[in-house]
DRENTI-422216 format. One line per field, with one value per residue: x, y, z of N, C-alpha, C in turn; residue number from 1. Coordinates in steps of 0.001 Angstrom, whole numbers, always signed. Layout:
N
n_x [X  ...]
n_y [Y  ...]
n_z [Z  ...]
ca_x [X  ...]
ca_y [Y  ...]
ca_z [Z  ...]
c_x [X  ...]
c_y [Y  ...]
c_z [Z  ...]
k [NUM  ...]
This chain:
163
n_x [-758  -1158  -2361  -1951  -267  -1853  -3365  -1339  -83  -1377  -1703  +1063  +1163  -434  +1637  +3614  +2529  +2136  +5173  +5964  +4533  +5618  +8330  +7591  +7048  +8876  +10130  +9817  +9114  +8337  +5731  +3486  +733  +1187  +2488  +654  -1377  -105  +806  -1727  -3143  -1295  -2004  -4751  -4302  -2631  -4060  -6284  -6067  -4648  -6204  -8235  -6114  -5864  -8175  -8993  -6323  -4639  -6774  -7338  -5128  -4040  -6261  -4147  -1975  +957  +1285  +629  +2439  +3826  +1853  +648  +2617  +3109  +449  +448  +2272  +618  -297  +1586  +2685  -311  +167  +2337  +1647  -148  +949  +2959  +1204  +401  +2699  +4241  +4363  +6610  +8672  +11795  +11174  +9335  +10400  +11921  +10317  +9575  +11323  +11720  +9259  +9007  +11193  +10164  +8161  +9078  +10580  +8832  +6687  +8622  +9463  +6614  +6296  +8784  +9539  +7002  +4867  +5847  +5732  +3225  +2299  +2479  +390  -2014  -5440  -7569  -9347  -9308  -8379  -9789  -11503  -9829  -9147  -11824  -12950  -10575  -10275  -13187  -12938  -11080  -11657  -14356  -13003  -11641  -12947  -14309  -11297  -9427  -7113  -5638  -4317  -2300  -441  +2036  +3035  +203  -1877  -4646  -5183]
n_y [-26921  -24912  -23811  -21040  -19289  -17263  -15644  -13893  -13465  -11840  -9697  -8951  -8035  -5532  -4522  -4209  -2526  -350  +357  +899  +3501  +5259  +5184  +6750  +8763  +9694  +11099  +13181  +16940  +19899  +21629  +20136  +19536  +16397  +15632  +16051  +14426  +12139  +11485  +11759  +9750  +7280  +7534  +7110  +4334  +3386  +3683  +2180  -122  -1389  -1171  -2702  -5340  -4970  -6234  -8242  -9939  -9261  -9314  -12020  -13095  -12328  -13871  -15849  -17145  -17504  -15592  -12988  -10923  -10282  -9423  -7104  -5403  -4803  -3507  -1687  -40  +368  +2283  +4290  +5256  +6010  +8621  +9515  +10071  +11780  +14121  +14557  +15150  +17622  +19206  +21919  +21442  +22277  +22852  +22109  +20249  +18949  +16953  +15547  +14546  +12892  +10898  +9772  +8707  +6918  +5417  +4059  +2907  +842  -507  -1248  -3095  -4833  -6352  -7487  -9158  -10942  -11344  -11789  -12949  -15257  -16726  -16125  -17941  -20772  -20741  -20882  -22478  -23479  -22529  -20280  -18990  -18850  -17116  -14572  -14422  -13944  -11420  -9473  -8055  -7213  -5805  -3547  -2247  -1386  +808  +2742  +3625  +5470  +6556  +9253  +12267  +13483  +16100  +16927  +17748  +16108  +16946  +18155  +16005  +14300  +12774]
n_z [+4563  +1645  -1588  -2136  -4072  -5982  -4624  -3680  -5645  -6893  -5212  -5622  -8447  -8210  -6505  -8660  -10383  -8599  -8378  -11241  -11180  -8628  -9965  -12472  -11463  -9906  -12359  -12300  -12213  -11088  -10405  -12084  -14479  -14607  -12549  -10742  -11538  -11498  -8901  -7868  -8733  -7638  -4867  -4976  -5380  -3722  -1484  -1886  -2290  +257  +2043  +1280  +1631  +4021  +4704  +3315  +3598  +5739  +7891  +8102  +8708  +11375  +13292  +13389  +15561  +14879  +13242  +13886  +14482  +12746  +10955  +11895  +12310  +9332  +9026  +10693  +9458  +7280  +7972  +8808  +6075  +4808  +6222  +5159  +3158  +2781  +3780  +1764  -23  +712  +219  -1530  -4316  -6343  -4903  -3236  -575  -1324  -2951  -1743  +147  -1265  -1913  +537  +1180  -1259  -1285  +1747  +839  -1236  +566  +2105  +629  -739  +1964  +2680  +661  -109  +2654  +4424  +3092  +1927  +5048  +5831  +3767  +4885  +6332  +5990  +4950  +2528  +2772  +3819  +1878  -27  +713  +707  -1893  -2797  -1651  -1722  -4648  -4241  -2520  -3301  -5375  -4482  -2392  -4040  -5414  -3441  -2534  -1715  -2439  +401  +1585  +4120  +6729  +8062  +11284  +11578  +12045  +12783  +15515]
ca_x [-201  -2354  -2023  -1673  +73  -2961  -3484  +50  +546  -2430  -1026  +2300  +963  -546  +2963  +4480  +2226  +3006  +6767  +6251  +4161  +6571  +9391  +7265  +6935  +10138  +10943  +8738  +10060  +7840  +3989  +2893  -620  +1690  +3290  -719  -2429  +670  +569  -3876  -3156  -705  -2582  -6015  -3717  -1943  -4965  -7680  -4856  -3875  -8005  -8438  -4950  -5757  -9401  -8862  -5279  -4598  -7677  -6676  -3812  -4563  -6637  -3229  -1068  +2083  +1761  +429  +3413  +4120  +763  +355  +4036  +2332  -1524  +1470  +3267  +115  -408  +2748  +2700  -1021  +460  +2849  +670  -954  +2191  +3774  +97  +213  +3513  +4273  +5379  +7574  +9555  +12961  +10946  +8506  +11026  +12910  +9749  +8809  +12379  +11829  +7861  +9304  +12311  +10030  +6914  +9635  +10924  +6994  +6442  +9673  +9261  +6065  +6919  +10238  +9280  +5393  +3745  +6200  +5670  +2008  +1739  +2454  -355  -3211  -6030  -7994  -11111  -8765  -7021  -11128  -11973  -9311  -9771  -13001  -12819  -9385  -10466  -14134  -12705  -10345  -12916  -15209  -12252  -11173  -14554  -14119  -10104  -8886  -6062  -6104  -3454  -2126  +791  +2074  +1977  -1465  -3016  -5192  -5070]
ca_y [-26237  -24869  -22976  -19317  -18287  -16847  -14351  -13745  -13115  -10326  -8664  -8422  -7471  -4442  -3935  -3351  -1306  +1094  +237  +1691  +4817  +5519  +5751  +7637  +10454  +10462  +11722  +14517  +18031  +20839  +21682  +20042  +18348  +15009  +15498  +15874  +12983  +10436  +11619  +10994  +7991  +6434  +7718  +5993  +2856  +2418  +3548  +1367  -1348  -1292  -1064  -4129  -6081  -5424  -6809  -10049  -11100  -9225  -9648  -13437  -13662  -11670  -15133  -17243  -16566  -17482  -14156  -11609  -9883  -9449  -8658  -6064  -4534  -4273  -2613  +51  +409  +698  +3697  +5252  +5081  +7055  +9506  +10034  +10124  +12797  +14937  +15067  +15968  +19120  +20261  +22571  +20501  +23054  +23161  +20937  +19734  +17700  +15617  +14746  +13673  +11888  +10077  +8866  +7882  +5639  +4258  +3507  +2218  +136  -1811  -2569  -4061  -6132  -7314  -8333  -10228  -11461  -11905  -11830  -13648  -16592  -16637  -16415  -19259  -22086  -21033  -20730  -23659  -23415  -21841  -18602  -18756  -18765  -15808  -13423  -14118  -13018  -10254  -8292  -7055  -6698  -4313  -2600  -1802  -175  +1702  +3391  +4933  +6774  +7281  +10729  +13126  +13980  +16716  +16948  +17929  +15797  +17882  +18258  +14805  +13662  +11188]
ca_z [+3402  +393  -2807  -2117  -5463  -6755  -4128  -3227  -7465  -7416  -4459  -6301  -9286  -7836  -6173  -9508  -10781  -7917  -8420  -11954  -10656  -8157  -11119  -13325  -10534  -10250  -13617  -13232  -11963  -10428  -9953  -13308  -13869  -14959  -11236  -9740  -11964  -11279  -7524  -6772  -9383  -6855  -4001  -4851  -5863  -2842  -89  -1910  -2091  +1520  +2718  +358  +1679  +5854  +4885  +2728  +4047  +7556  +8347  +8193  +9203  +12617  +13409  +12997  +16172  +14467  +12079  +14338  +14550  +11225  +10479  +12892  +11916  +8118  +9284  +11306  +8183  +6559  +8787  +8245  +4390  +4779  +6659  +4749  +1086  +2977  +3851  +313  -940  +1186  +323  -2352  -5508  -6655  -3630  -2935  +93  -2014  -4130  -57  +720  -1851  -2422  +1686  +954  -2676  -483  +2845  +413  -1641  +1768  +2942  -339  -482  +3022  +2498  -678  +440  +3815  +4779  +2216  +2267  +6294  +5654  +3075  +5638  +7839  +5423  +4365  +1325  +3134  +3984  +135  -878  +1507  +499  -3149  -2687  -731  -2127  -5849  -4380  -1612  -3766  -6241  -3508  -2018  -5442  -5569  -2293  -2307  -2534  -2154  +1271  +1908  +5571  +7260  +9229  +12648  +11922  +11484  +13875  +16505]
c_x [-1290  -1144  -2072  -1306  -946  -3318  -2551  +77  -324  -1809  +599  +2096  +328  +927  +3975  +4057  +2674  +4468  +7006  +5755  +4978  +8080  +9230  +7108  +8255  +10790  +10425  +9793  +8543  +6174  +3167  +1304  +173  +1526  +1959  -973  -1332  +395  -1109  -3369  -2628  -1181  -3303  -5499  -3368  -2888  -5950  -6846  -4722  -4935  -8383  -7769  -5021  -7343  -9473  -7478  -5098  -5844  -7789  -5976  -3417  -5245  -5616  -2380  +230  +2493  +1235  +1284  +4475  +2905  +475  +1822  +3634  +1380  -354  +1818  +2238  -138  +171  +2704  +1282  -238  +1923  +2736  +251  +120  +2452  +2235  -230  +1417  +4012  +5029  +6489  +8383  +10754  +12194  +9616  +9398  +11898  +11854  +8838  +10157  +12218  +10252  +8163  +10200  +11221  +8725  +7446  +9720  +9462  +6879  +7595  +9563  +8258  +5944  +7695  +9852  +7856  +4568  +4380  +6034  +4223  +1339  +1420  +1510  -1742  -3976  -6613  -9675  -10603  -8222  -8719  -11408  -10875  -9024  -10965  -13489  -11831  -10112  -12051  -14109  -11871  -11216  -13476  -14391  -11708  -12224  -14268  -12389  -9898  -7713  -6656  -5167  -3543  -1123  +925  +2182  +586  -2825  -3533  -5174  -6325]
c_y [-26016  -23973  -21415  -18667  -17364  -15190  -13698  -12907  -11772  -9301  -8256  -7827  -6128  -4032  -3378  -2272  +60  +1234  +1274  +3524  +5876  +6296  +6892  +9513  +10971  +11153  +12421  +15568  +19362  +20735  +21675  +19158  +17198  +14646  +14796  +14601  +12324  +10411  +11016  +9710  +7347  +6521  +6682  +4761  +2235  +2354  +2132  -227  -1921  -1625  -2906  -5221  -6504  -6110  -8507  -10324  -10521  -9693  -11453  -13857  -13109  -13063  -16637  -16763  -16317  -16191  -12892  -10590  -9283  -8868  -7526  -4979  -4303  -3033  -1128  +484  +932  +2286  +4849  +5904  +6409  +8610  +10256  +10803  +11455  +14053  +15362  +15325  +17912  +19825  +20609  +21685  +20577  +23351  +21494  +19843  +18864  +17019  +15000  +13832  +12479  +10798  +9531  +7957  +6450  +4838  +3507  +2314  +861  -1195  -1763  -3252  -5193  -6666  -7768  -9574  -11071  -12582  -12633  -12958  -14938  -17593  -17840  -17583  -20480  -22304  -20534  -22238  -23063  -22415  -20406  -17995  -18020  -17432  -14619  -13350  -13557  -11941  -9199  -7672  -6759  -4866  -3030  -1921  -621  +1155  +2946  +4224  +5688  +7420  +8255  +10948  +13349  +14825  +17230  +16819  +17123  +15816  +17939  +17442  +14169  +12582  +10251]
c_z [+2363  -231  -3051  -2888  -6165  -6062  -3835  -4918  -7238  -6781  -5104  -7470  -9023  -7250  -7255  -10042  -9688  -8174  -9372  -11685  -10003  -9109  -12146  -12766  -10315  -11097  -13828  -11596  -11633  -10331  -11489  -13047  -13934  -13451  -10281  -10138  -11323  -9701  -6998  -8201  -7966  -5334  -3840  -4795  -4496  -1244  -592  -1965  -676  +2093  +2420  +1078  +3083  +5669  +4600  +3606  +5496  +8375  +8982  +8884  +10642  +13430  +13624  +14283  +16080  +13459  +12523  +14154  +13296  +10832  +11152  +12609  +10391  +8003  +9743  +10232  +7176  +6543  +8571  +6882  +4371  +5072  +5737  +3463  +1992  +3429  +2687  -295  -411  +1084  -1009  -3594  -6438  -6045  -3813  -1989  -10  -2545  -2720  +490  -33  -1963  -545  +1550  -359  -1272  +1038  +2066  -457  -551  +2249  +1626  -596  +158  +2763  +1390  -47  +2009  +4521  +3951  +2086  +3674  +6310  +5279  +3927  +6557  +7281  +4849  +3651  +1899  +2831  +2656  -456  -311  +817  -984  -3420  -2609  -1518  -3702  -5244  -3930  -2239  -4269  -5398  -2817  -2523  -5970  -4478  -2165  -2493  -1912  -732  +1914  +3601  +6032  +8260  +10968  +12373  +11966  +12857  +14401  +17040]
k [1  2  3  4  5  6  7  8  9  10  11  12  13  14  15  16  17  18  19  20  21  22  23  24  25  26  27  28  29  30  31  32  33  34  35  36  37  38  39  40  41  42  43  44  45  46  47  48  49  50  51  52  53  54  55  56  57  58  59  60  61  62  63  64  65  66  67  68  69  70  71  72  73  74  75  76  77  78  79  80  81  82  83  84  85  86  87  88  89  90  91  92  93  94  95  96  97  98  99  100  101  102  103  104  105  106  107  108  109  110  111  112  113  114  115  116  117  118  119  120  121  122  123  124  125  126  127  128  129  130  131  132  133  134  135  136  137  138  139  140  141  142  143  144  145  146  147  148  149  150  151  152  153  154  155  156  157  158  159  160  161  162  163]
């Protein structure tokens, strides 16, 4: 057993900030800059987040055999979630068929962050020692950091994203 609150707390605290991002996009309405900035805000937030999250803690927890399979059902989800940031950046923001796909990207990006809260990170705790708590403190704000310099918009339909 160790003390995991520390990294467990950061990773949630980035989770609200998207929580609020998420809300704030919602209260926006056609092809405004508000709509763009909140959109590459929550972009960069949640790729350089996610880059950061499979480095310090999956990265970890991939090593533990008892959490593979949540960790590996996350890194997918992480997958998904891209693919999907990159969908609603290529479709017209003034269209009905941006606010459908953004109200399934909030609702699917909501349940990965709950489960891992809820579920994942309590899982996790019981199968971490103080070396792995030290490593992914380390590691998560360095990697975010570096990630947030290269993140961008990367608009892409989903038919058209490469395999």
């Amino acid at each position: 057993m160790s003390n995991a609150e520390g990294i467990f707390a950061r990773l949630k605290e980035d989770h609200d900030d998207h929580r609020k991002l998420l809300d704030e996009m919602a209260d926006t309405s056609g092809e405004t800059d508000r709509r763009k900035d909140l959109l590459e805000k929550f972009t960069k937030e949640v790729k350089s987040h996610a880059a950061a999250e499979e480095q310090a803690l999956y990265s970890t927890m991939l090593r533990k055999p008892p959490t593979t399979d949540e960790t590996r059902h996350s890194v997918a989800e992480h997958h998904e979630l891209n693919e999907a940031l990159n969908d609603l950046a290529a479709t017209d923001m003034s269209s009905s068929a941006w606010m459908a796909k953004f109200k399934q990207l909030d609702h699917d990006y909501r349940h990965h962050i709950n489960e891992e809260e809820e579920d994942h990170f309590p899982d996790f705790e019981k199968h971490l020692n103080d070396d792995d708590i030290a490593h992914m403190e380390k590691v998560f704000d360095r990697r975010k950091e570096e990630e947030q310099e290269s993140a961008e918009v990367t608009p892409e339909k989903k038919g058209d994203a490469k395999e």
